[in-house]
C-alpha positions as CSV (number, residue, x, y, z in Angstrom):
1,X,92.8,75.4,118.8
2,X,96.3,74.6,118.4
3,X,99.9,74.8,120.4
4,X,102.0,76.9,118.0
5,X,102.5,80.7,117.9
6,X,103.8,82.3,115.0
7,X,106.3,85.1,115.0
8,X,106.9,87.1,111.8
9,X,109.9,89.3,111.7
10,X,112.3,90.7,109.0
11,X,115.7,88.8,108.9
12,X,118.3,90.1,111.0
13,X,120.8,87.5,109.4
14,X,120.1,88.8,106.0
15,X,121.2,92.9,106.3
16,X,117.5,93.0,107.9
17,X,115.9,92.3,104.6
18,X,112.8,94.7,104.7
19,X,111.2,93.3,102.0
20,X,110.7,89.7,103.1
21,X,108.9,88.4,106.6
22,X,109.9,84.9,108.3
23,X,107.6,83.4,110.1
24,X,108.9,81.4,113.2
25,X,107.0,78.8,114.6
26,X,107.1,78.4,118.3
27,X,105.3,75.8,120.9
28,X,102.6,77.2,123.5
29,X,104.1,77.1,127.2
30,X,100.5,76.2,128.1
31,X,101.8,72.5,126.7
32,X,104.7,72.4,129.5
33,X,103.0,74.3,132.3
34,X,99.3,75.0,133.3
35,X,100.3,79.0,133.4
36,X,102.7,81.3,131.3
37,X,105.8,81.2,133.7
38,X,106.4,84.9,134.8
39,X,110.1,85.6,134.7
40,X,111.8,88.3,137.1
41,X,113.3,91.6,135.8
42,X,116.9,90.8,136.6
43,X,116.8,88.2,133.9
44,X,116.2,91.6,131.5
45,X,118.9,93.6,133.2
46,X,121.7,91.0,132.6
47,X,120.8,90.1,129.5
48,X,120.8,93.9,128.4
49,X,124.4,94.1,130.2
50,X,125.6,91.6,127.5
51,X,124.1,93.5,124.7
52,X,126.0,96.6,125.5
53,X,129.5,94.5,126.5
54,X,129.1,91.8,124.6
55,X,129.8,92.0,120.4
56,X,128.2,88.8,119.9
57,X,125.0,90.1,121.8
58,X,122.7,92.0,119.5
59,X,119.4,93.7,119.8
60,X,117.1,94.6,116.9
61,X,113.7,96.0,116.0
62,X,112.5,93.3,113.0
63,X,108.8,92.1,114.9
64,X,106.0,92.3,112.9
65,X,103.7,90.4,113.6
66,X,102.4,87.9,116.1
67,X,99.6,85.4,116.2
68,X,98.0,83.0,119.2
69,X,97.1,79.3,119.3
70,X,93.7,80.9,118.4
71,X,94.6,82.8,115.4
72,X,94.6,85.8,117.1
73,X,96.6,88.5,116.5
74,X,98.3,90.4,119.3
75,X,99.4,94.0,119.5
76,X,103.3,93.4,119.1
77,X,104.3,96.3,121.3
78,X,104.5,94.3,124.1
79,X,106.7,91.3,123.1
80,X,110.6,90.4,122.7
81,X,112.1,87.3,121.1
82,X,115.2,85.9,122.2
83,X,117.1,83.9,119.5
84,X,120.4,82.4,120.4
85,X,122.9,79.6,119.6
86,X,125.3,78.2,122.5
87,X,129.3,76.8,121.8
88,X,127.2,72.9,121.4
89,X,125.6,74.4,118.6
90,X,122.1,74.1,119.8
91,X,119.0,76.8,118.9
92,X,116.8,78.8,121.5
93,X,114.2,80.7,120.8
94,X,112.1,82.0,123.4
95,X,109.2,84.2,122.7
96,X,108.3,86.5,125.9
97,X,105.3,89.5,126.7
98,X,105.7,91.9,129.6
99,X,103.5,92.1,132.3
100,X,102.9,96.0,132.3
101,X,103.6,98.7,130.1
102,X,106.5,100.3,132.1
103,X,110.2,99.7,131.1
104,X,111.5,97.8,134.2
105,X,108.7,95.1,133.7
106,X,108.4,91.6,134.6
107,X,107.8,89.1,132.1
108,X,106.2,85.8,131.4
109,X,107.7,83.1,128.6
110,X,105.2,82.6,125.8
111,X,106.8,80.3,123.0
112,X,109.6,78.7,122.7
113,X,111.1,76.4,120.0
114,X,112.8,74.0,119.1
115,X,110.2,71.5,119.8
116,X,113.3,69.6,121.7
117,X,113.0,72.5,124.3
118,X,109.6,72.1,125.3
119,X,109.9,68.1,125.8
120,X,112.7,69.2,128.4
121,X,110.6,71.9,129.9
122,X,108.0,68.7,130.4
123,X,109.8,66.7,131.7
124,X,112.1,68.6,134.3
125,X,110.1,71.7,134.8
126,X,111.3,74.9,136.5
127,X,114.9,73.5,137.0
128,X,114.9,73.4,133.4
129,X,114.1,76.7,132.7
130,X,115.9,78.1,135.0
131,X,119.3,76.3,133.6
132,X,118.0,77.9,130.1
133,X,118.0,81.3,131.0
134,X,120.8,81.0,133.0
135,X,122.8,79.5,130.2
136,X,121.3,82.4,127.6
137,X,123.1,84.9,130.0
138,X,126.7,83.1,130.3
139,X,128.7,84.9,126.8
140,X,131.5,82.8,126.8
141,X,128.4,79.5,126.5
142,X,127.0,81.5,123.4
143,X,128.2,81.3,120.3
144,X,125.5,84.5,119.5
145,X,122.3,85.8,120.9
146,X,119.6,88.5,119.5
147,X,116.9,90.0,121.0
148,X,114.6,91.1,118.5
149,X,112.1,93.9,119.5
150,X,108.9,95.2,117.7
151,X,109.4,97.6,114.8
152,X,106.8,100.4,114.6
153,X,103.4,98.9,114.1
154,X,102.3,95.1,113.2
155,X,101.5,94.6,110.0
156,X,98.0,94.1,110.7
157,X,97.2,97.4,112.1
158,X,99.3,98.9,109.3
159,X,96.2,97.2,106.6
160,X,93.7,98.3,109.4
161,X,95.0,102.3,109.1
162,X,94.9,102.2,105.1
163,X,91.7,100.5,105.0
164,X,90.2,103.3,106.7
165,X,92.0,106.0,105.0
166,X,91.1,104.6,102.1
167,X,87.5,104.7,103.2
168,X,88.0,108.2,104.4
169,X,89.1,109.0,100.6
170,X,86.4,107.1,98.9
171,X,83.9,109.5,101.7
172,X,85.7,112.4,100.2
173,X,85.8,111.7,96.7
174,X,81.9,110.8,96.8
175,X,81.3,114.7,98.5
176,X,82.8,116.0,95.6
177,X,81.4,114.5,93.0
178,X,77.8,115.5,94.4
179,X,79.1,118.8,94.3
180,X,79.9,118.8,90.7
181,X,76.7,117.3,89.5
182,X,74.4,120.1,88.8
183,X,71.1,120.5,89.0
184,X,68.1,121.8,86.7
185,X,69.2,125.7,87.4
186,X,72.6,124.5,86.6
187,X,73.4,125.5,90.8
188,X,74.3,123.1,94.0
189,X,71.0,124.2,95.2
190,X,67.5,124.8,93.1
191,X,66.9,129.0,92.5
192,X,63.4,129.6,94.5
193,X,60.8,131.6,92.7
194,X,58.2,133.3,94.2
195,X,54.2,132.9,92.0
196,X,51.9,136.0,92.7
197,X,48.4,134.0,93.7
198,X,46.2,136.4,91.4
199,X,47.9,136.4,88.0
200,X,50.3,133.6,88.9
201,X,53.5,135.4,87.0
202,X,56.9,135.0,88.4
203,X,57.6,137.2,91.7
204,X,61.8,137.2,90.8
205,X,64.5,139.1,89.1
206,X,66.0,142.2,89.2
207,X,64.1,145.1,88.7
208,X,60.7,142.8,88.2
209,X,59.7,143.0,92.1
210,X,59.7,145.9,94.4
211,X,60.0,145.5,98.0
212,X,57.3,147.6,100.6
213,X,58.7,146.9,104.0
214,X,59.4,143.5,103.6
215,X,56.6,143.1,101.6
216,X,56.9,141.4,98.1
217,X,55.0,143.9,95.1
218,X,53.7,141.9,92.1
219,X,54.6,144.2,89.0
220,X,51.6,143.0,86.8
221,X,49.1,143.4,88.9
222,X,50.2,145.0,92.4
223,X,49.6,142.1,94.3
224,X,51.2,142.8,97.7
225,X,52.5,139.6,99.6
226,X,52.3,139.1,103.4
């Protein structure tokens, strides 16, 4: 197992180029800390503040993707990526999940790179982070920041939905050629022809049989069937 997440998401430097995925490498906080530090609500409410007062505060839906230390891949619903550079021209990028589903929700910090970032988060801990997140909030520090949001389904579970509609198509196009293949009468299902059991000639066709109260009349040789 390793200690890198990978982020994929379309390029919101580049017009948000839909046609080409970046993948982002970012370090486990697992290597820093022995849990995912959960960070408070507030942090979110500022940093929103800034994205509606703030022109060089942006927020963007460009996530498509998202895979664990495992190679897992995680349902992208749930995640936000903050990427930001500050007036010493140094990069942050900080990978978060909420806690619940609700919008008010508190969070806990995933990833982060550079790999500079996590050697300070070792090293000096919580006062660290805290100094971070406080600086990622502080506009006139920032040079820009971006949050970047998931957009619509990962790519994953968009191969996932036409796999099976695919399948469902293949099930479909199967029926129908059954249907079209016929058989020996030429019909979906075989005619039925009734034998009389004394002179063995076809019970069947118009005007061949009669019927005597539900009773089937053999015209060669009057058999009458139960």
């Amino acid at each position: 197992m390793g200690s890198f997440f990978s982020l994929y998401t379309f390029t919101p430097w580049d017009g948000l180029n839909s046609k080409q995925l970046t993948q982002v490498k970012l370090l486990s906080l697992k290597t820093a800390f022995h849990s995912f530090p959960v960070i408070e609500q507030t942090f979110f409410e500022d940093l929103m503040l800034n994205v509606y007062n703030q022109s060089h505060y942006t927020w963007k839906k460009t996530i498509k993707r998202i895979v664990g230390v495992g190679n897992e891949d995680y349902d992208i619903t749930s995640f936000n990526f903050i990427w930001a550079f500050d007036d010493q021209n140094r990069m942050y990028q900080l990978l978060f999940q909420k806690i619940e589903e609700k919008e008010k929700s508190q969070a806990i910090l995933v990833a982060l790179a550079p790999p500079g970032l996590g050697k300070l988060l070792s090293k000096f801990k919580r006062e660290a982070l805290h100094r971070i997140l406080t600086l990622l909030n502080k506009s006139s520090h920032l040079k820009f920041l971006m949050v970047l949001a998931p957009k619509g389904k990962s790519i994953v579970e968009e191969k996932q939905l036409l796999r099976v509609d695919k399948n469902e198509i293949d099930k479909l196009s199967y029926i129908n050629e059954l249907k079209n293949i016929p058989n020996m009468q030429g019909q979906w299902f075989p005619e039925f022809k009734s034998k009389c059991p004394v002179c063995k000639g076809e019970i069947s066709g118009v005007g061949v049989s009669t019927i005597d109260f539900g009773r089937l009349i053999c015209p060669r040789c009057g058999y009458k069937g139960n």
